[in-house]
C-alpha positions as CSV (number, residue, x, y, z in Angstrom):
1,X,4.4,-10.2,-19.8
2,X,2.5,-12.9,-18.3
3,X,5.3,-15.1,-17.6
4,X,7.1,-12.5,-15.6
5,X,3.8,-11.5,-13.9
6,X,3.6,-15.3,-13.0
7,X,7.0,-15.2,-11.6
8,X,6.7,-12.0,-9.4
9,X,3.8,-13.3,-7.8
10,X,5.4,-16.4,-7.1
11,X,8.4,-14.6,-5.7
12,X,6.1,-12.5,-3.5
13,X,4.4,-15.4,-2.2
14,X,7.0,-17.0,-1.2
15,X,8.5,-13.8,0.3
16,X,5.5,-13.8,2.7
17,X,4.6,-17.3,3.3
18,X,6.6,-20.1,1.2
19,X,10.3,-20.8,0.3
20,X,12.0,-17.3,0.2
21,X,15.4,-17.3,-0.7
22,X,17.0,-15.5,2.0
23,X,15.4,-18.4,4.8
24,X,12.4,-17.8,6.2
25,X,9.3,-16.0,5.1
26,X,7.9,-12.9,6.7
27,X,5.0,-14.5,8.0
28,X,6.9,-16.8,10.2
29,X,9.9,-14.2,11.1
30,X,7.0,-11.9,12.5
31,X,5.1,-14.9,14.8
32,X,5.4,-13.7,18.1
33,X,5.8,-9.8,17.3
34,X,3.7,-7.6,18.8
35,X,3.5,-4.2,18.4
36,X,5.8,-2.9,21.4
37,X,8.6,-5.0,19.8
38,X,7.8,-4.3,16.6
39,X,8.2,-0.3,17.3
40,X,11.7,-0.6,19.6
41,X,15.0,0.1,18.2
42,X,17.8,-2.6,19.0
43,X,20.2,0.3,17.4
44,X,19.8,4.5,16.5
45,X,21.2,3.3,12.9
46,X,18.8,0.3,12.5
47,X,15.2,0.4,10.8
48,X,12.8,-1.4,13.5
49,X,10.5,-4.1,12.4
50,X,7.4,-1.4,12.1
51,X,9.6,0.4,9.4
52,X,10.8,-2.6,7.3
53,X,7.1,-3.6,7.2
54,X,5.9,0.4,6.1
55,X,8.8,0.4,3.8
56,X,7.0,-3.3,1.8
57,X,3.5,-1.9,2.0
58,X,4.4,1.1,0.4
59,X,6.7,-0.7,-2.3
60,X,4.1,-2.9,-2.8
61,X,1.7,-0.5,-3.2
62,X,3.5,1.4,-5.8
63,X,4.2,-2.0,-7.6
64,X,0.5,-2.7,-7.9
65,X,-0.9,0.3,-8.8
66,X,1.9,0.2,-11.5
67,X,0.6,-3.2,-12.7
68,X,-3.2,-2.0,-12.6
69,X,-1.7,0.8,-14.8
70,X,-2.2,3.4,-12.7
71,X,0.9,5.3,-13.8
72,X,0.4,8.6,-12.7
73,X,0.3,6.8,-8.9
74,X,4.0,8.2,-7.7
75,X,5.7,6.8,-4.6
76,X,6.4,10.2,-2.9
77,X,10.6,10.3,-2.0
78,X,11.6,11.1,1.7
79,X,8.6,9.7,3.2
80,X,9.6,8.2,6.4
81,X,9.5,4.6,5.0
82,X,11.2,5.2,1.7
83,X,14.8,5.6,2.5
């Protein structure tokens, strides 16, 4: 269990700020972002950067308290950043 601890923290760290495997991290991708670009919609059928970032937090969240074994936590479905 330790081990694949180990290795999801890795993999989030480098999701935010290191060597992610789809290019870039997130930390770089949003330099320059500011909140009226983060909230407009390029497309009616396309999440907008302020989504995408709701929709980590609140995965994240769920995958912590899960870890701190908080099991009765629940992500709640249909929220507006769990699609």
């Amino acid at each position: 269990m330790k081990e694949l601890t180990e290795a999801l923290v890795t993999k989030v760290q480098n999701f935010y700020n290191g060597e992610a495997y789809y290019g870039d991290p997130v930390l770089k991708i949003l330099e320059g972002i500011n909140a009226e670009k983060a909230i407009r919609k390029v497309h009616k059928d396309v999440h907008n950067v302020a989504e995408l970032l709701a929709h980590i937090i609140g995965w994240e969240e769920y995958v912590i308290k899960q870890f701190q074994g908080e099991t009765e936590f629940k992500m709640e479905q249909n929220l507006s950043f769990d699609w």
